[in-house]
C-alpha positions in Angstrom: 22.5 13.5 -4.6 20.3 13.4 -1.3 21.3 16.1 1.5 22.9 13.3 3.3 25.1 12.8 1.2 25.9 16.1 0.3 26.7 16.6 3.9 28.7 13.5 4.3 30.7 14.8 1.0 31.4 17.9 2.6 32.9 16.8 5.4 35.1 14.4 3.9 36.5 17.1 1.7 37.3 19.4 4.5 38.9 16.2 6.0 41.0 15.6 2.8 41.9 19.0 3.0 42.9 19.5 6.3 40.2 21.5 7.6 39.6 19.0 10.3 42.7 17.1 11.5 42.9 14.2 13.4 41.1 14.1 16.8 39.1 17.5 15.6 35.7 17.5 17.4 32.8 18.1 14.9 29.9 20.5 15.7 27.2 19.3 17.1 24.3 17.5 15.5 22.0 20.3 16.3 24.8 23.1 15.3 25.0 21.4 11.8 21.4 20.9 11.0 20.8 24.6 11.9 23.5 25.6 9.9 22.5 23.4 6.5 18.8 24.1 7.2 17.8 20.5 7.7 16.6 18.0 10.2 18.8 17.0 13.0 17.9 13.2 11.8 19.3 14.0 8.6 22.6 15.2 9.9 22.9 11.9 12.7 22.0 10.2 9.4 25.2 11.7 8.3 27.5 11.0 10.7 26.6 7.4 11.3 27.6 7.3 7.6 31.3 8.5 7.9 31.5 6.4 11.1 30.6 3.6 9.3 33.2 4.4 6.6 36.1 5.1 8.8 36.1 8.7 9.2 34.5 9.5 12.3 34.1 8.4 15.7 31.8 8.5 18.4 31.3 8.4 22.1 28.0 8.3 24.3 27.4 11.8 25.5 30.4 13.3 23.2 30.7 14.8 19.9 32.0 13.1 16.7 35.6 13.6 16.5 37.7 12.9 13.1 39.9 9.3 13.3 43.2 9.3 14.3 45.6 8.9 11.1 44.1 8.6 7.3 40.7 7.1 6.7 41.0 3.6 5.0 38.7 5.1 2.1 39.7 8.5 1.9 42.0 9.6 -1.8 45.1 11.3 -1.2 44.9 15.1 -1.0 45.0 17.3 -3.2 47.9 19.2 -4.1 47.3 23.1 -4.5 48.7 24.6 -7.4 48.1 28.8 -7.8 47.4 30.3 -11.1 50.1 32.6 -12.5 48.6 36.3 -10.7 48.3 39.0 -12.7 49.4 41.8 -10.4 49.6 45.5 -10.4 52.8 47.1 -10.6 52.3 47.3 -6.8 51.8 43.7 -6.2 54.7 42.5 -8.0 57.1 45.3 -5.7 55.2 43.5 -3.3 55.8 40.0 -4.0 59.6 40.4 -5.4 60.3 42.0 -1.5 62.4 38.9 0.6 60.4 36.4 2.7 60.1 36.9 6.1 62.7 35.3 8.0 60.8 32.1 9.7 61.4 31.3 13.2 63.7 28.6 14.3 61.3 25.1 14.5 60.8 23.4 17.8 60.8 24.5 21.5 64.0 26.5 21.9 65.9 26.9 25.6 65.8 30.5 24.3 64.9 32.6 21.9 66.5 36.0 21.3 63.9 37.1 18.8 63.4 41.2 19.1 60.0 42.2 19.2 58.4 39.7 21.6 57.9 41.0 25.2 57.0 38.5 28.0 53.3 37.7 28.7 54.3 37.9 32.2 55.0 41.7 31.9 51.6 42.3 30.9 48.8 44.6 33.3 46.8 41.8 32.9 44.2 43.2 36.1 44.8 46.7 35.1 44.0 45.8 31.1 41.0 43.6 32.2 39.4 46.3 34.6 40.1 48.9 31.4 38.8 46.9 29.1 35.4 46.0 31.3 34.7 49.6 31.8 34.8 50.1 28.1 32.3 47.5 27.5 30.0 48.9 30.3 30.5 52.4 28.4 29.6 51.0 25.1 26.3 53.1 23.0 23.2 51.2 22.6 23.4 51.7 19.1 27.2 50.3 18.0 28.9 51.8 14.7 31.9 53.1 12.9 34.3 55.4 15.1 36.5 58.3 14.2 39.2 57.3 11.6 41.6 59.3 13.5 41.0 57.4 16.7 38.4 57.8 19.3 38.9 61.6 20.8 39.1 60.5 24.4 42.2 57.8 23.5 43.8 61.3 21.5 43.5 63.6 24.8 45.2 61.1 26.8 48.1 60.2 24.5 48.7 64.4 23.7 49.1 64.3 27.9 51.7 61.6 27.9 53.9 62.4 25.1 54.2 65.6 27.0 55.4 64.3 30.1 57.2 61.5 29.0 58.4 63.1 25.4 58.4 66.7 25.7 55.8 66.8 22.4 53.5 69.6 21.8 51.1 68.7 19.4 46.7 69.6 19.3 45.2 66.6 20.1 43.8 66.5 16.4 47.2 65.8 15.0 47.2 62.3 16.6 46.1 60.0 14.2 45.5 56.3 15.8 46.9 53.4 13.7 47.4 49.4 14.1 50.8 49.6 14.9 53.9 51.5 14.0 53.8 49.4 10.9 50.4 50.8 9.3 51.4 54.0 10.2 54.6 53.7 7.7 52.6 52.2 5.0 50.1 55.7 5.1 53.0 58.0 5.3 54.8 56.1 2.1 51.5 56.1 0.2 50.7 59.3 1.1 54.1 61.0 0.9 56.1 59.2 -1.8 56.0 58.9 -5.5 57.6 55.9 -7.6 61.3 56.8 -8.1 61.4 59.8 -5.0 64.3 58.9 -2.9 64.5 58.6 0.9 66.6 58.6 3.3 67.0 55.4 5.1 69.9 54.4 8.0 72.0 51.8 7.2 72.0 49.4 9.0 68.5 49.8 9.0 64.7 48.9 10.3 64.4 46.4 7.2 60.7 46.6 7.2 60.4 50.3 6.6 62.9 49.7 3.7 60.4 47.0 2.3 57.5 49.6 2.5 59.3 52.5 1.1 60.4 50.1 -1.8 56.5 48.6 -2.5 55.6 52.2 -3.0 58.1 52.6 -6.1 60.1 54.7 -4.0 64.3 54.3 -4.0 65.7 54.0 -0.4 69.1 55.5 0.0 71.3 54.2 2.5 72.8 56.5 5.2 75.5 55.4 7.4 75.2 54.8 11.1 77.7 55.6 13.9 77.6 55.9 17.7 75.5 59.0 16.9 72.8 57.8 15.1 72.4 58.5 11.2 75.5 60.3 9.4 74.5 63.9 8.4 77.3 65.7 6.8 76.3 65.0 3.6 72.5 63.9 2.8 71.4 63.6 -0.5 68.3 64.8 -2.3 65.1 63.2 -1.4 61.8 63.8 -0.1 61.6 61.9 2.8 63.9 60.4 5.8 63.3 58.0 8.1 65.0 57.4 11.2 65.4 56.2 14.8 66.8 59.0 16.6 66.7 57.8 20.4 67.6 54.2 19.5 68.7 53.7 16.7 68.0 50.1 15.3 69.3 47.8 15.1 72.9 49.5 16.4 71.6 51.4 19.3 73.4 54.9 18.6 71.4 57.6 20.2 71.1 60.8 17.2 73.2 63.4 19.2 71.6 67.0 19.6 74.3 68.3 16.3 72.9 66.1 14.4 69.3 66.3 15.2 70.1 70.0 13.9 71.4 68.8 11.2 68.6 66.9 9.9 66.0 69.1 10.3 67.9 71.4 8.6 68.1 69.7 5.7 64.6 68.6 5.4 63.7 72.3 5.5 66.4 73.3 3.0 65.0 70.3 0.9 60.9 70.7 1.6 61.4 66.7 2.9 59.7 65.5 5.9 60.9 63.3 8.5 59.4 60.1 9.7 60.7 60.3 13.2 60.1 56.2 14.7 60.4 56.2 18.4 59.7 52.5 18.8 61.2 51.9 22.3 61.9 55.3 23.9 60.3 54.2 27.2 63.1 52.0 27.8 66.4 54.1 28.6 68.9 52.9 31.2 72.4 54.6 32.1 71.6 57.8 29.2 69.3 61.0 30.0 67.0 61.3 27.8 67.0 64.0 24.6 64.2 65.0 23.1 62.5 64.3 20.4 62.8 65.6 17.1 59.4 66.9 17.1 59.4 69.0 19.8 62.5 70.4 17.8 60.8 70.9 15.4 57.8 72.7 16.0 55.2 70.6 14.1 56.6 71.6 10.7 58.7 68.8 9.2 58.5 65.8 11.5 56.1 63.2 11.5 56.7 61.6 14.8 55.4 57.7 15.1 54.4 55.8 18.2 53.5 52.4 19.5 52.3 50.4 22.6 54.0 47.2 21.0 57.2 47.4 23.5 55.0 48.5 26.9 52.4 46.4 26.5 51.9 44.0 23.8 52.3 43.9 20.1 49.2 41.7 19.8 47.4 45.2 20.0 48.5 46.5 17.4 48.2 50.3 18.6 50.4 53.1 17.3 50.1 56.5 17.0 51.3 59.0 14.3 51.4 63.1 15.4 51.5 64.9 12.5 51.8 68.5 11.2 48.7 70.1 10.9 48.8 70.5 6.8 48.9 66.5 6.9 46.0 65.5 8.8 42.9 65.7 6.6 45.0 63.6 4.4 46.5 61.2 6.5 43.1 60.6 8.5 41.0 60.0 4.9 43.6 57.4 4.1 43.2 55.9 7.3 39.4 55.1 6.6 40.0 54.1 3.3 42.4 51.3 4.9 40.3 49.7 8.1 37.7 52.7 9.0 39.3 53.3 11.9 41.5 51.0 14.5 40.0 48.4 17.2 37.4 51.0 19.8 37.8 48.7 22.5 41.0 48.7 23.0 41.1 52.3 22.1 39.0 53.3 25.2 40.6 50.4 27.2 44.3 52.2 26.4 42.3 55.9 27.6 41.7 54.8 30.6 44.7 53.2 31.5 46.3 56.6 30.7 44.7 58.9 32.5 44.4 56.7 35.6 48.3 56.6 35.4 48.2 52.6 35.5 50.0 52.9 32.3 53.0 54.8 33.4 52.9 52.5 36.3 53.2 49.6 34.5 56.0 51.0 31.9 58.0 52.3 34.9 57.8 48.2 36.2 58.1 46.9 32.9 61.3 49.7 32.7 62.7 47.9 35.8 62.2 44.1 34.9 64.1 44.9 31.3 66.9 46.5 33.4 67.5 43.7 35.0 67.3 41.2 32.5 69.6 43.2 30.1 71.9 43.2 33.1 71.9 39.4 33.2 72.8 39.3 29.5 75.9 41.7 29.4 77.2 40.2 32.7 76.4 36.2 30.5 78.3 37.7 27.5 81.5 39.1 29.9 81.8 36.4 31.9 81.1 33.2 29.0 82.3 35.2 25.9 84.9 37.9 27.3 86.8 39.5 24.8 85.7 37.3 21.8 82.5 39.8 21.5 81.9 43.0 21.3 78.9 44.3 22.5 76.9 47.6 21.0 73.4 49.3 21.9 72.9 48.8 25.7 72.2 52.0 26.9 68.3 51.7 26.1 66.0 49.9 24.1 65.0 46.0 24.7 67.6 44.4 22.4 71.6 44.4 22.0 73.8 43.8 18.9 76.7 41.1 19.9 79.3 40.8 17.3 81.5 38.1 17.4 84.8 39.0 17.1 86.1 35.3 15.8 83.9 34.3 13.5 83.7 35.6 9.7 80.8 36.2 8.2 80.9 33.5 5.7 80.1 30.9 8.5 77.0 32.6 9.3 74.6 30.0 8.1 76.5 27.1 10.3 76.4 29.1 13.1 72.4 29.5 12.9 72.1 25.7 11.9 74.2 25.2 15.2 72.9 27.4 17.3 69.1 26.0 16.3 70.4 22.2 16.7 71.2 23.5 20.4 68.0 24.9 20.7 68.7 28.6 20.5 67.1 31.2 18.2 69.5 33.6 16.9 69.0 36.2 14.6 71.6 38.1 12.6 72.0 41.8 11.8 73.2 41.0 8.7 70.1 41.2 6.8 69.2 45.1 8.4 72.3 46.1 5.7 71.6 47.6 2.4 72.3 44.5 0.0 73.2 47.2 -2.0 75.7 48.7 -0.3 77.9 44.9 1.3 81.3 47.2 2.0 79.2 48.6 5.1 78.8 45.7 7.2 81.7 44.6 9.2 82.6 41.5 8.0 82.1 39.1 11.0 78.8 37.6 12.4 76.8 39.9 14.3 73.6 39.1 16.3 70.4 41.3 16.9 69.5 39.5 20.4 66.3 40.9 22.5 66.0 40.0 26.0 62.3 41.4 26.9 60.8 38.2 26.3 62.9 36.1 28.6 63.3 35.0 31.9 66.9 35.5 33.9 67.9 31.9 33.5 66.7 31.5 30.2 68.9 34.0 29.4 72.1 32.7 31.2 71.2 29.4 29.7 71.2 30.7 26.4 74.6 32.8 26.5 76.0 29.3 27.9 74.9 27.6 24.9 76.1 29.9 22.5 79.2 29.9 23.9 79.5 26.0 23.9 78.4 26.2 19.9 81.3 28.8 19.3 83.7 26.5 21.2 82.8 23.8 18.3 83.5 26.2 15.1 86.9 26.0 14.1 88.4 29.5 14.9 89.5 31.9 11.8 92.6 33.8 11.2 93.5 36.0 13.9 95.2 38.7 11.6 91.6 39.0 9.8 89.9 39.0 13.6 91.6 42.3 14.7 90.7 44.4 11.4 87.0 42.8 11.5 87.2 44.2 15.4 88.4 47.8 14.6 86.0 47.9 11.6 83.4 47.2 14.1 84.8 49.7 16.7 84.2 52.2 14.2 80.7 51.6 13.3 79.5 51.4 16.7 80.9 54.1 18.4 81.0 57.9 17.7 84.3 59.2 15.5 86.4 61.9 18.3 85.9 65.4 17.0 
């Protein structure tokens, strides 16, 4: 087979296979001949070939662009068919672990997805100049950085989460991960046996669950109130995780008792605690306790950070402060992962630090959330009144909404609804321990984050949830007011 045709075969392929779709530009005729090693005649040779056959067209001055719709003389695709894997026991905990919920299809008036923050809210200039100086900054000679995060990023966060947490912690027992979610998956691997128990909240972060469970490890559920996790009676396990000054997805805030409690236990026990502080920068009408670790004095607590909610999760920064016994451990693990995190962004995150542009900007992004989550609860009063009952709004950038008239067998319909009407909801009642169905409340609840929205995105979207409840058929109200109390009691803190 000449090289002309060779090339002409390749390209068809990756048509056939998607690779190029229709209207897909083509390199260049130079591009491709340097990349196959041959004469740019040869690859023009090429082209004019798949023009000529339907594939490909061309415009004076432009590059070759892929047909619109199927090539008269291209075969059908394909279809892809895996072999059975053989997997460790690892992979198979891995792939036995439920899909990933998808996100609703098609543009939505709004989505209420938790997690996203808007673009908008971004220090774009701030984050540019930051980013700029680290280039300028950058070594002649460029190579592999500190698996425990560059030292000047360290410095800078062991200054802020003493102002804004009340941590004291050595700068070297700030390890620098990709996100709160690596920083789990080191602590399970490193901390966890298959068949050691740990503590989870329930409802729970269901993500952390997955983690602990790929590891061999049993979670345990712990029930939630108005007070965070329930510590009266905790069970033997080496480990607990929880959300202490927002506790997700129900919003309690861990009272000080309790934090007692805990740590009382996982010193009784020899357990540590994974202490997740994923949105503490966001707190609106409560004063702010602190955190477990600083309770703690660096013996128990592993406390775990991220930039996700201030500034993007496309970073994919966290942070993990650990006790000093930990560290060599935890930062070896780290390098056997990724070597070490992204060093750009690293420095770029230093500087805005220590310049205090990124207190600035969580002290506006603070403000902007405040008065978005305002917009929501005064959407839900006014639209929904008493027919929801509203839990979590004290801090954080998300509220649970139960609705009080609607069962939780008529979930799926109201999702299909709600997505027909161009709404993305999201209900809490995956977050429950399948294992465990007499906790949930028995009606629909709905995990719905604001921080991504505008004001009239979110008054249009409480309107058009209201107008798809309007449509369902109402249950009986008998049922209604034991599914509300039931609710009452798992979102608010029992009188002592």
């Amino acid at each position: 087979m000449t090289v002309t045709r060779q090339i002409c075969e390749a390209i068809k392929d990756q048509i056939r296979r998607g690779v190029h779709g229709p209207g897909a530009r083509l390199p260049s005729t130079r591009a491709l001949a340097a990349e196959w090693g041959v004469s740019r005649t040869t690859v023009t040779a090429a082209y004019g070939q798949l023009i000529a056959e339907g594939y490909l067209e061309t415009r004076q001055g432009a590059r070759a662009t892929v047909v619109q719709g199927p090539s008269p003389t291209a075969p059908p695709p394909q279809t892809f068919r895996p072999a059975t894997a053989r997997l460790s026991a690892f992979g198979q905990r891995v792939l036995d672990l439920p899909a990933p919920a998808p996100r609703v299809p098609g543009r939505l008036v709004a989505d209420f997805r938790y997690g996203d923050v808007a673009a908008a809210d971004f220090p774009t200039l701030a984050w540019r100049k930051a980013i700029n100086a680290a280039i300028l900054r950058r070594p002649a000679r460029l190579g592999y950085g500190d698996p425990a995060g560059s030292s000047e990023l360290r410095a800078a966060l062991q200054g802020y989460l003493w102002r804004a947490r009340g941590l004291r912690c050595d700068p070297d027992q700030i390890v620098v991960v990709n996100g709160s979610q690596q920083g789990l998956d080191l602590c399970a691997r490193l901390l966890l046996d298959p068949g050691d128990g740990v503590l989870v909240e329930n409802p729970g972060y269901g993500a952390a669950r997955e983690i602990f469970s790929a590891v061999g490890a049993m979670p345990l559920p712990v029930d939630v109130d108005g007070e965070g996790m329930r510590t009266e009676d905790l069970g033997e396990a080496r480990l607990a995780y929880v959300t202490p000054s927002h506790q997700f997805p129900l919003g309690g805030v861990m009272s000080a008792t309790r934090r007692r409690e805990l740590l009382s236990w996982a010193r009784r026990s020899g357990a540590y605690v994974i202490e997740d502080d994923y949105d503490s920068e966001y707190r609106y009408d409560i004063a702010p306790l602190p955190a477990l670790q600083a309770l703690d004095g660096a013996e128990t607590v592993l406390y775990l950070g991220t930039v996700s909610k201030t500034l993007s999760p496309t970073l994919r920064l966290g942070y993990l402060v650990v006790p000093p016994g930990l560290r060599d451990a935890l930062v070896r693990a780290k390098r056997l992962s990724d070597r070490h995190s992204p060093a750009l962004e690293q420095d770029a995150l230093a500087d805005l630090i220590v310049s205090g542009a990124y207190e600035r900007h969580v002290r506006s992004a603070r403000r902007r959330n405040r008065e978005r989550r305002a917009v929501l609860l005064a959407s839900l009063s006014t639209r929904l009144r008493d027919d929801v009952t509203v839990v979590g709004a004290d801090a954080g950038l998300h509220v649970v909404v139960w609705l009080n008239c609607l069962p939780r067998e008529r979930e799926d319909e109201l999702l299909a609804r709600a997505a027909a009407a161009g709404l993305g909801l999201y209900p809490v009642s995956p977050l429950y321990d399948p294992a465990v169905p007499a906790s949930h409340p028995g009606i629909v609840g709905l995990v719905m984050g604001y921080a991504s929205l505008s004001e009239r995105e979110i008054e249009q979207g409480v309107d058009r949830l209201a107008s798809v409840l309007e449509a369902l058929a109402q249950p009986n109200p008998l049922k209604l007011d034991v599914s509300r109390e039931r609710v009452r009691s798992h979102a608010r803190p029992k009188p002592r």
